[in-house]
C-alpha positions in Angstrom: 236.6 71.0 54.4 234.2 68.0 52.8 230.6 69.1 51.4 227.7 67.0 52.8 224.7 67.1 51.1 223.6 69.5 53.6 225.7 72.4 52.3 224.2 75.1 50.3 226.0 75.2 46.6 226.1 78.3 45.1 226.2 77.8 41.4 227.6 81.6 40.2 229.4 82.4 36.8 232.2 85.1 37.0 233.6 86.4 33.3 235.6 89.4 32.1 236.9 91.9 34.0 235.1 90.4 37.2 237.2 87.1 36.9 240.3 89.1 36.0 240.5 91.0 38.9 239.4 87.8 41.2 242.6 85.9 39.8 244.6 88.9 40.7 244.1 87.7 44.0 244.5 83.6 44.3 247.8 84.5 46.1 245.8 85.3 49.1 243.8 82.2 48.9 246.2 79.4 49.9 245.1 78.8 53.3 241.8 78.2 51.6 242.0 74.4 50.9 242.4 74.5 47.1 239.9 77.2 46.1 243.4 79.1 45.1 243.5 76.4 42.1 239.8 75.5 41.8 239.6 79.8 40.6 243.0 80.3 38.6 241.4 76.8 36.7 238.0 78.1 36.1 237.2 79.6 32.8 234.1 81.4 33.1 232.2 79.2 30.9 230.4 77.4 32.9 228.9 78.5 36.8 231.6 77.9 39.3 230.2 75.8 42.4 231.2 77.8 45.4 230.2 76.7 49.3 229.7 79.1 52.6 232.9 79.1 53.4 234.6 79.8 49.8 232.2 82.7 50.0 233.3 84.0 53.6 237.2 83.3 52.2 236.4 85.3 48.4 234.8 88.3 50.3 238.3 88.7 53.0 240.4 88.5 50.3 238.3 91.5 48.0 237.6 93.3 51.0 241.4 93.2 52.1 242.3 93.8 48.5 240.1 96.7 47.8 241.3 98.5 51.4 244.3 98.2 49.7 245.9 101.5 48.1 249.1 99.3 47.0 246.6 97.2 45.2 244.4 99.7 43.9 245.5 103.4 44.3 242.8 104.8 42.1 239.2 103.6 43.6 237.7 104.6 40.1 239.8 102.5 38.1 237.8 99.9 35.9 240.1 97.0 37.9 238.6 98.1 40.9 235.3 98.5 40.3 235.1 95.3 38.5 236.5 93.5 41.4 233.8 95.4 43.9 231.1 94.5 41.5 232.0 91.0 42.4 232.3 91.4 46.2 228.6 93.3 46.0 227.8 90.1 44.3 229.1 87.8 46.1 227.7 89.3 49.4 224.1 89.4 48.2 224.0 85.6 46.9 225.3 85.3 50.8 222.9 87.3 52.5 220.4 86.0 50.2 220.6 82.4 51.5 222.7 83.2 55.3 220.8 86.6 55.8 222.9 88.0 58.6 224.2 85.1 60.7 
């Protein structure tokens, strides 16, 4: 999917654990029209320019990834909080611009 000048950008800047945990998880991204490659690229340095739909694709992929006990057998691990810090994150910025479309 294109960007028109229309479309929200949300400028947001993932580091440490957060990002970590996030490229865990680009496997699960493929149908997702290169934001697989655009995260497993992205550094952390800078903010990472993210549209409505990468959001709606990031928060399946936590969600499904956090549900997971394969993935995360021990909810209090660090690696899973970190990566549920993100979602909560992530799902505010959304809320905060969508509110609950």
């Amino acid at each position: 999917m294109k960007p028109t000048k229309y479309d929200h950008r949300h400028k947001l800047r993932i580091t440490g654990d957060e990002l970590r945990e996030l490229k865990r998880h680009t496997y699960a991204m493929v149908e997702a029209f290169g934001l697989d490659r655009k995260i497993e690229a992205y550094a952390g340095v800078r903010p990472i320019t993210l549209y409505r739909w990468d959001l709606e694709c990031l928060d399946a992929v936590m969600e499904s990834a956090l549900d997971d006990p394969g993935e995360y057998p021990d909810q209090s691990s660090p690696q899973y909080r970190a990566l549920s810090r993100l979602l909560d994150r992530l799902r505010r910025e959304y809320k905060s611009v969508y509110g609950d479309e």
